[in-house]
C-alpha positions, 0 to 999 in steps of 0.5 A: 500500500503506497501512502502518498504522505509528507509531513504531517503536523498542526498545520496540516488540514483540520484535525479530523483530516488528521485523524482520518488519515492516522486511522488509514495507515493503521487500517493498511497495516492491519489488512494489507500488512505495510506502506511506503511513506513518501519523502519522510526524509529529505536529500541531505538526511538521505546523504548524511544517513549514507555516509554515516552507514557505509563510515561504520560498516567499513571497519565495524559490523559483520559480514555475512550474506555476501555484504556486513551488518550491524545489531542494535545499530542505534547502541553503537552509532550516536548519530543513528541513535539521534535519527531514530529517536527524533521527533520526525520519526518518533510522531511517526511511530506514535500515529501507528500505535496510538492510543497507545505509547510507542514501544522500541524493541532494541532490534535496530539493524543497519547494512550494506551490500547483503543478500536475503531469501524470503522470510519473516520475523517472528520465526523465533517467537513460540506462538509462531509455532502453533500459529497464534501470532498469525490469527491474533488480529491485536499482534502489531509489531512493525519496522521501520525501514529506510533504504538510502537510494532509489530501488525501482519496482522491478528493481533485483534490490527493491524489497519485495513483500507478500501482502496479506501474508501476516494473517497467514504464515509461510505461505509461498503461493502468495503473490509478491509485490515489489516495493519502488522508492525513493531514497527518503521514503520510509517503509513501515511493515509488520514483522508477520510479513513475508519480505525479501530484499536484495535476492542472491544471484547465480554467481552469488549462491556460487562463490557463496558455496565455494568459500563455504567450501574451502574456507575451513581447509584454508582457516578463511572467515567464509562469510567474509571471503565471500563478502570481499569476492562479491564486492570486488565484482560489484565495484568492477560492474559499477554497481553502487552500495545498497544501504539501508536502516531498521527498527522494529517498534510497537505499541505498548501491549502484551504482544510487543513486550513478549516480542521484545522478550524473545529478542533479549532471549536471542542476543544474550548479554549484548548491553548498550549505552544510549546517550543522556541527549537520547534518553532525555528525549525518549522520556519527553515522548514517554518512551522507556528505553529498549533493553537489548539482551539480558546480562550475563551472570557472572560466573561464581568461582570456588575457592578450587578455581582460584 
């Protein structure tokens, strides 16, 4: 569903034109499962975005799936952490959750160059195992996702969704819809959702498949020979960097806070630190910062051990 929307404030039209268009985004994740936000992000946030994305995944992050990737991304890069956490993107968050505050789960990834099959998000939940998380029309758990250049409609990088398929489970006879953007629009999607982005090529499934092969016989990272060997080619082909940025948000109910719990259940003992500037602002919008991970306990040594 393509949302033909820019800012959205005081000024714009009267409050019941407001309201009504707040009540239709919501309506459009509910039955079709996401929507494109037109030009929520101007060509200079775009670049800043850019640059500050492709600085840190230069030397930080992971590689893996043919490119690198960073968890909690807004916990190790105070300028994604301003971004997310500002009001332009925050009254966002609040006209898809309300009447209910905004919740921030700790998921907030940022890449480059990966490639990705189709999938959901919740595969890890327990009540996707018995279908429940699908069924329950109260489950709205989203991200929101913003790719830093412009991905046609056909496009092999644009992200491809599955409408209706978060009422529905892995369903692959679904027809699938290429989402075209723009660099500045923001895609906000249920994580129930069938998505693909950046599908992986013959070539890519190939060298992907060697390095697995030889790297242990050679002590290779096979993620990371493979990752290099893609982006050499990418350069020689002159194909630019694809960028992009997520976090997954929700109101504040049961079904958030269990889909937050089971992400600390996935990433044990990772801890962040946000900044007072952040977490100033997160409290002025009533917003209790995400805990990511849960902490190890240390563990107790007998007096045979010392």
């Amino acid at each position: 569903m393509l949302t033909q929307v820019g800012e959205m404030g005081p000024s714009v039209g009267e409050p019941s034109e407001v309201l009504n268009n707040i009540t239709q985004l919501q309506k459009d994740l509910s039955s079709n499962g996401y929507l494109v936000i037109k030009n929520l992000l101007t060509p200079e946030q775009v670049a800043s975005l850019r640059k500050v994305v492709r600085k840190y995944l230069k030397s930080g992050g992971k590689y893996l799936y043919g490119g690198k990737y960073q968890l909690h991304a807004m916990y190790v890069e105070e300028d994604i952490a301003k971004f997310l956490t500002s009001d332009m993107i925050l009254n966002r968050l609040k006209e898809i959750t309300q009447p209910l505050d905004v919740v921030l789960t700790g998921e907030c990834d940022m890449m480059i160059n990966t490639t990705s099959s189709w999938h959901n998000d919740v595969p890890h939940h327990p009540a996707c195992i018995d279908g429940t998380i699908f069924s329950d029309e109260s489950f709205k758990v989203y991200k929101i996702a913003f790719y830093l250049q412009n991905q046609e409609e056909n496009s092999p990088a644009t992200l491809k969704v599955r409408p209706k398929s978060h009422l529905k489970g892995l369903v692959k006879s679904m027809p699938e819809v290429g989402l075209g953007v723009r660099a500045g629009d923001a895609i906000i999607f249920d994580v129930r959702i069938e998505h693909a982005g950046q599908m992986p090529t013959l070539v890519d499934r190939s060298l992907r498949k060697f390095f697995e092969r030889i790297g242990p016989r050679l002590s290779l990272d096979s993620q990371k020979a493979f990752t290099v060997a893609r982006s050499a080619l990418r350069r020689v082909a002159g194909t630019p960097d694809r960028v992009a940025l997520f976090m997954t948000f929700g109101p504040s109910d049961a079904w958030t806070h269990s889909y937050a719990e089971e992400g600390c259940n996935r990433h044990p003992g990772v801890r962040g630190t946000l900044s007072a500037e952040v977490l100033t602002h997160l409290a002025a919008n009533n917003i209790v910062p995400p805990i990511i991970g849960k902490p190890v306990v240390p563990k107790q040594v007998s007096g045979s051990e010392i």
